[in-house]
C-alpha positions as CSV (number, residue, x, y, z in Angstrom):
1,X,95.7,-13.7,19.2
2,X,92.9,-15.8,20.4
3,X,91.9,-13.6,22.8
4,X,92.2,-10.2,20.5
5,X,90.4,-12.1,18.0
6,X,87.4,-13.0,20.3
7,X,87.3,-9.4,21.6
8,X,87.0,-8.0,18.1
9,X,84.2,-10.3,17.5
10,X,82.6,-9.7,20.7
11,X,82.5,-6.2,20.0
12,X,81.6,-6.4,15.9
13,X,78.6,-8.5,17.4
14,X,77.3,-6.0,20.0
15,X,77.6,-3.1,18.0
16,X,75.6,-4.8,14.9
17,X,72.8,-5.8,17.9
18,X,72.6,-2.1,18.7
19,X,72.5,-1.0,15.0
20,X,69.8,-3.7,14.9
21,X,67.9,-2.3,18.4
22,X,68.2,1.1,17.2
23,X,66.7,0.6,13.3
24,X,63.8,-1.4,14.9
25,X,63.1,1.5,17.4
26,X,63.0,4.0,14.5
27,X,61.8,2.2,11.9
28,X,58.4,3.5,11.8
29,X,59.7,7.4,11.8
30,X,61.6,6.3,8.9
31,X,58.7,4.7,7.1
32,X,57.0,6.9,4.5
33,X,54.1,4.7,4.2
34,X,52.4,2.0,4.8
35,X,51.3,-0.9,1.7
36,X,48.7,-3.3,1.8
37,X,47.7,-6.0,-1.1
38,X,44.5,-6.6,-1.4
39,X,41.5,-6.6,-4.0
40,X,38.6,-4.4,-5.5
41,X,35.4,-5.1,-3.7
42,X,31.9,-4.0,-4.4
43,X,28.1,-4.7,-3.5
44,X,26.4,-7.1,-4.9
45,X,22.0,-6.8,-5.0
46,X,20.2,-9.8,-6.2
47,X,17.1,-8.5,-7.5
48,X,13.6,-10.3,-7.6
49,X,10.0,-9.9,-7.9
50,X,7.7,-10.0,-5.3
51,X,5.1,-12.0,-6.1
52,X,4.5,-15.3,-8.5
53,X,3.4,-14.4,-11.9
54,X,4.3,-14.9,-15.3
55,X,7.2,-12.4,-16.7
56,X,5.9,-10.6,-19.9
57,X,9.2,-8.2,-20.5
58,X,12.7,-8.5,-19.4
59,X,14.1,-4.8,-21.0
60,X,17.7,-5.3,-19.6
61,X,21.2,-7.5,-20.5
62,X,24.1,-8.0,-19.2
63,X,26.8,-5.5,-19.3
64,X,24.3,-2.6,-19.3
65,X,24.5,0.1,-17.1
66,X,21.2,1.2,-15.1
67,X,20.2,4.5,-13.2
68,X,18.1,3.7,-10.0
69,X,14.2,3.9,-10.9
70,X,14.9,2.2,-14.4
71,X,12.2,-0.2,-15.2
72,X,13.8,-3.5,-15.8
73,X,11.6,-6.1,-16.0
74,X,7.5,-6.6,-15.8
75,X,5.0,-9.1,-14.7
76,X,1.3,-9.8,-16.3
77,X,-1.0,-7.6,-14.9
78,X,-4.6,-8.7,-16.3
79,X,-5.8,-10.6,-13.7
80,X,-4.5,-8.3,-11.1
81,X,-5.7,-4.6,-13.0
82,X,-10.0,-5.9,-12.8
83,X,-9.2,-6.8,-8.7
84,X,-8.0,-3.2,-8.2
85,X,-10.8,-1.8,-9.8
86,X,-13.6,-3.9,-8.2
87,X,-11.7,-3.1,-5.0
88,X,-11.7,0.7,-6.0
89,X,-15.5,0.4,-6.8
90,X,-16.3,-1.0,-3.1
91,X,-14.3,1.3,-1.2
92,X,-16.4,4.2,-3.2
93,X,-19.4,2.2,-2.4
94,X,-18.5,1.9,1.4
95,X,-17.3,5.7,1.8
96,X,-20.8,6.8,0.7
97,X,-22.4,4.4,3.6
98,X,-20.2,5.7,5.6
99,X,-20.5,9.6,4.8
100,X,-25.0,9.1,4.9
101,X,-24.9,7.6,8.4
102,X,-22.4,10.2,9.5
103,X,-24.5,12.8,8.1
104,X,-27.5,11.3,10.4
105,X,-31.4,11.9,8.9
106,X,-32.7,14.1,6.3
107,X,-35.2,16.4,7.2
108,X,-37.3,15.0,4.8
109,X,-37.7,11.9,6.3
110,X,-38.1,13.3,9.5
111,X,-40.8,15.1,8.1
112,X,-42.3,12.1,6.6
113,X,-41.5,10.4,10.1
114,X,-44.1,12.5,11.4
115,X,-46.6,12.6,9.1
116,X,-46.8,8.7,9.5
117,X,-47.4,9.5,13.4
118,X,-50.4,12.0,12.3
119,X,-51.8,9.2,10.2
120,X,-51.6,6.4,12.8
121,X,-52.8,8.9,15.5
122,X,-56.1,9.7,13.2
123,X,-56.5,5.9,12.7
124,X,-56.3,5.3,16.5
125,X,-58.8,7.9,17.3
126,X,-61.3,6.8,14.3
127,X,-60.9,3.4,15.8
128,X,-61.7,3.6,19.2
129,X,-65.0,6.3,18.2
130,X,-65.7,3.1,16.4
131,X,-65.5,1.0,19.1
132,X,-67.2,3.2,21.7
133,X,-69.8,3.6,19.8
134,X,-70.7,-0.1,19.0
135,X,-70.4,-0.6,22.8
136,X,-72.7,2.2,23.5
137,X,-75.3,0.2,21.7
138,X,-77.6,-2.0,23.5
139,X,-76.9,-5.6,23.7
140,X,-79.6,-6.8,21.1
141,X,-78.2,-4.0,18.4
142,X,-74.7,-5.2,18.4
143,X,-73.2,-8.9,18.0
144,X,-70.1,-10.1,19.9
145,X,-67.9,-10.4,17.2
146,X,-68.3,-7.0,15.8
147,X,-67.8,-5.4,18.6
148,X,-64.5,-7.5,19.3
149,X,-63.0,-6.9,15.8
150,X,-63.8,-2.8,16.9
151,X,-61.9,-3.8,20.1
152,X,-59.6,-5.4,18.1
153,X,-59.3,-2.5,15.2
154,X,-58.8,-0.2,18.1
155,X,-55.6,-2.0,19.7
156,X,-54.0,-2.5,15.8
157,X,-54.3,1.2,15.5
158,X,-53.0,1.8,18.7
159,X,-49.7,-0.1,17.9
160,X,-49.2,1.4,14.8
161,X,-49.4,4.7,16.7
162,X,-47.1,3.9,18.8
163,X,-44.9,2.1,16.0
164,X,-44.9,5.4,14.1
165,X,-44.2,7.4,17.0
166,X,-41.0,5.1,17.8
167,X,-39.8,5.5,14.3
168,X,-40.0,10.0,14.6
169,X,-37.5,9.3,17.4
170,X,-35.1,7.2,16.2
171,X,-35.4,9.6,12.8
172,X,-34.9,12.7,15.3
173,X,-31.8,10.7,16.4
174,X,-30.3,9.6,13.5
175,X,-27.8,6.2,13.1
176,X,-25.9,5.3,16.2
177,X,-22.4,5.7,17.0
178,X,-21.7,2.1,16.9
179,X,-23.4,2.2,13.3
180,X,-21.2,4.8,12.0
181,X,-18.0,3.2,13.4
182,X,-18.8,-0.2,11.9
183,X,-19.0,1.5,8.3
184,X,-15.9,3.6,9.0
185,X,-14.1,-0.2,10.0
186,X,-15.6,-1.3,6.8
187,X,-14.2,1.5,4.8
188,X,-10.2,1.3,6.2
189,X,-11.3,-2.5,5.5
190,X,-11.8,-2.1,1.7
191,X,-9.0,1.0,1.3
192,X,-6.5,-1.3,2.9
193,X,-7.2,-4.0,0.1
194,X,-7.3,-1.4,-2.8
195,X,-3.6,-0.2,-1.5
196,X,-2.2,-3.7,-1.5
197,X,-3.4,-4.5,-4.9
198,X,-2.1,-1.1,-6.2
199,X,1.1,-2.4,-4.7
200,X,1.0,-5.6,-5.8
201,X,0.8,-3.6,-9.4
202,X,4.2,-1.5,-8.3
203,X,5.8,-4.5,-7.9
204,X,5.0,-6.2,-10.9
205,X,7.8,-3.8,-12.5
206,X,10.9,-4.5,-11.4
207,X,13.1,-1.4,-11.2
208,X,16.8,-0.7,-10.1
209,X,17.1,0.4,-6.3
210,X,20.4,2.1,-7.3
211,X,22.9,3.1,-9.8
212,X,24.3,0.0,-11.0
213,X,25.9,-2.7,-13.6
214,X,24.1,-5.9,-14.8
215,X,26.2,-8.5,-14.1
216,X,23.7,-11.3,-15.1
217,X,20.2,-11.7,-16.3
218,X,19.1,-14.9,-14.9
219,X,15.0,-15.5,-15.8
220,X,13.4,-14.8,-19.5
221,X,9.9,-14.1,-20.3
222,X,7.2,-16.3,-20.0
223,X,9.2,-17.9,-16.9
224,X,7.5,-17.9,-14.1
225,X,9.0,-15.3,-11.2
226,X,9.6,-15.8,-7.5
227,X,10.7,-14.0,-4.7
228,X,13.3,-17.0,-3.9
229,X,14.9,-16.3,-7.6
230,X,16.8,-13.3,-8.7
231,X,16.0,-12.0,-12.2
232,X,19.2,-9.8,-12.2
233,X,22.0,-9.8,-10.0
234,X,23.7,-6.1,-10.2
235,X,26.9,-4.8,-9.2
236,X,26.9,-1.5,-7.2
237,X,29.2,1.0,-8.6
238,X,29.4,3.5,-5.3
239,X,30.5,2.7,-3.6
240,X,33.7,0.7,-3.9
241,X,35.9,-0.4,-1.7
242,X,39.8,-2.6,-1.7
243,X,39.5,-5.1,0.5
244,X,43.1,-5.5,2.1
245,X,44.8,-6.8,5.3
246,X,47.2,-5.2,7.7
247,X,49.6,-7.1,10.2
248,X,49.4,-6.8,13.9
249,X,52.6,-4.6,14.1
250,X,51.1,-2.4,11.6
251,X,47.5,-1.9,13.5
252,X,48.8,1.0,15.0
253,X,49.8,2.7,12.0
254,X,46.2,2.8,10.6
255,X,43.3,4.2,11.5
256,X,39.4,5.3,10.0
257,X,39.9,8.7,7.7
258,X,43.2,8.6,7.0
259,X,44.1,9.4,3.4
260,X,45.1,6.5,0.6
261,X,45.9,5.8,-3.1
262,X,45.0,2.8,-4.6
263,X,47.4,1.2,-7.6
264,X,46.1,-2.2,-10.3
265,X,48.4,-3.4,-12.7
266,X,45.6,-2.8,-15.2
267,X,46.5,1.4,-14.9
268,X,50.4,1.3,-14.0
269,X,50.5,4.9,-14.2
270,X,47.2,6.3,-12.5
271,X,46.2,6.6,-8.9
272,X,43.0,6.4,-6.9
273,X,42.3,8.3,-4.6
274,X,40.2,7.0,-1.3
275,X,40.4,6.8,2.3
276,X,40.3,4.1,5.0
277,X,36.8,3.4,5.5
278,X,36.6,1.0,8.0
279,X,39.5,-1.4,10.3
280,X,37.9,-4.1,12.1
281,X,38.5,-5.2,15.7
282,X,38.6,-8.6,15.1
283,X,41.9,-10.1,14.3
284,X,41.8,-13.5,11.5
285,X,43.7,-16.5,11.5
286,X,44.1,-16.6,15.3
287,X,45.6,-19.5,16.5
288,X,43.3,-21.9,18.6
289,X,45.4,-22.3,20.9
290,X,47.4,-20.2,23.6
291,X,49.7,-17.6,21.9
292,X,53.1,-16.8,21.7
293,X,54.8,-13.8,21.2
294,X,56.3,-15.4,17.8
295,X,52.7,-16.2,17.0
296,X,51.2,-12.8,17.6
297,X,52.8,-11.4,14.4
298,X,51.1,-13.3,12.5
299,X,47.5,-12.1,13.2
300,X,46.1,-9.3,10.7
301,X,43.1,-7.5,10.2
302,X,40.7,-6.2,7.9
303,X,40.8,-2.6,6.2
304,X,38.5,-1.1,4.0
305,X,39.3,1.0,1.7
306,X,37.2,3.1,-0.2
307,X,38.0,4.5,-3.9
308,X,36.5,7.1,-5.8
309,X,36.2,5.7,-9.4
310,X,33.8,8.0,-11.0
311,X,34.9,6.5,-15.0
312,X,34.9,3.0,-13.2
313,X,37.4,1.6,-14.0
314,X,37.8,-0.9,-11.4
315,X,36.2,-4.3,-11.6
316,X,35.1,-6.6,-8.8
317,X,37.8,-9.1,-7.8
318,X,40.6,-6.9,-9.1
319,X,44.2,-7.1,-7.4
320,X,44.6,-3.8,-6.2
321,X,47.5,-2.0,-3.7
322,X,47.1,0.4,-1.1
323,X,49.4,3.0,-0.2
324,X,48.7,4.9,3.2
325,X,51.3,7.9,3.2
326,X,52.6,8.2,7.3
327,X,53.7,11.6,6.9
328,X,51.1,13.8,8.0
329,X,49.4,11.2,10.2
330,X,52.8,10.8,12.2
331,X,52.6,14.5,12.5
332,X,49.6,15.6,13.8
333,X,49.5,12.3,16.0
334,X,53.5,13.2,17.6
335,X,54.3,16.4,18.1
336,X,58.2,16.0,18.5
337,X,57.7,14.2,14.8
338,X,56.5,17.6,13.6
339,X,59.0,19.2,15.2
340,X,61.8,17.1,13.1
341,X,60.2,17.5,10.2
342,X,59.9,21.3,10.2
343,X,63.9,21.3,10.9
């Protein structure tokens, strides 16, 4: 009886270790889908000025939904508005320089260029008749110093001649190169400061960079703003995503693109649709030290998984589940799986 009875249990126990063997070798054909817990995620944008100046209008509160380019909030503008236009007046100022030297001499002044060399030539020549003549005349008809201020007459009118004559040529030429460049610097110069200061007046309103929710409203007017400190910190509504985590013995079941519904306890009866956005290759909660193959199951990983939720209805932090459906993916990965299921 011993014996018989030890058989019997011998052979209950190896055919319950094959049942065993064989359910965790087909376990995963027999799965219908895979279910993660996780929660409803979103981004978050925390939204300041620019600049420091005083806040004259805050125009949003919390709760409200904003559509991206909505003005939100403004800064003081009147010291800021008299720069841009002094800045405006000397880029206008500059671009004229700039355009006359380009456009070289008139011929007007050329003209008078030259008349100015007749002149001096007609004083020149008077001059030295002048001085030829008093040194024509005999020595007793003539004193020294009149005939050295004719000498020296003679030599002023001779500069000027050839002052004149210098200032036809560079009026033939016109401005130099390095003259015209200078002026064009100068003009980028003063058009580079009028487009800061017109942005500096962009960003003294403070406008949504998306579709979004206000989640808080954090400075009032009069306070003084700061690009270290958010006025409004805003909740993006697309998109959104349920942060969940798969086990290791899972991993292989999931993969980027495949199909999911999402489930809260807030809408028992409706599903979301979505997809799986992203699985990262990092595992969490990996022991420090060497593993085990008891301590392997117990690394999981992160899946994203995005919703549509065009009324949203989902809220940030909100449990959610996730039901990725096995059918079709086991299909088109396995072909004999698509061959039992079409049986």
């Amino acid at each position: 009886m011993n014996r018989r009875a030890l058989l019997v249990l011998v052979l209950v126990l190896a055919g319950a270790g094959g049942g065993v063997a064989w359910w965790l070798g087909h376990r995963d054909r027999s799965r219908r889908e895979v279910v993660l817990e996780g929660d409803v995620d979103l981004r978050q944008v925390e939204l300041a000025f620019n600049h420091n100046e005083r806040i004259v209008e805050v125009l949003a509160q919390e709760g409200d939904r904003v559509a991206k380019g909505q003005l939100l909030a403004r800064l003081d503008v009147s010291r800021l508005e008299p720069q841009a236009a002094q800045a405006e007046a000397q880029v206008a100022a500059q671009r004229q320089v700039w355009e006359r030297l380009k456009a070289g001499s008139r011929p007007e002044e050329i003209a008078q260029a030259r008349a100015n060399v007749a002149s001096a030539k007609a004083d020149a020549a008077n001059a030295r008749r002048q001085y030829e003549r008093l040194k024509g005349l005999s020595s007793g008809a003539v004193s020294v110093q009149d005939l050295e201020n004719a000498k020296a007459a003679l030599d002023v009118a001779d500069a000027r001649q050839v002052v004149s004559e210098r200032a036809l040529d560079l009026a033939v030429l016109g401005p130099r190169q390095e003259e015209i460049a200078e002026a064009e610097a100068r003009l980028h110069a003063n058009e580079a400061q009028l487009a800061m200061l017109r942005q500096w007046l962009v960003d003294a309103k403070l406008v949504a960079p998306c579709d979004a929710v206000v989640r808080s409203r954090n400075m009032e007017p009069g306070e003084m703003a700061s690009p270290q400190r958010a006025v409004f910190s805003l909740a993006v509504i697309d998109p959104k995503w349920v942060r969940a985590y798969v086990s290791e013995p899972d991993l292989g079941l999931v993969r980027p693109g495949m199909a999911a519904t999402v489930t809260v306890d807030s809408f028992p009866e409706r599903r979301f649709e979505g997809w799986v956005g992203f699985v990262s290759p990092v595992a969490e909660f990996t022991p420090k030290a060497v593993q085990t193959e008891e301590l392997r199951t117990s690394l999981v990983y992160e899946v994203r998984v995005f919703v549509k939720d065009p009324g949203d209805a989902l809220r940030l932090g909100m449990p959610a589940t996730v039901h990725l459906p096995l059918a079709a993916a086991a299909s088109a990965a396995d072909p004999r799986v698509a061959a039992e299921g079409s049986r």
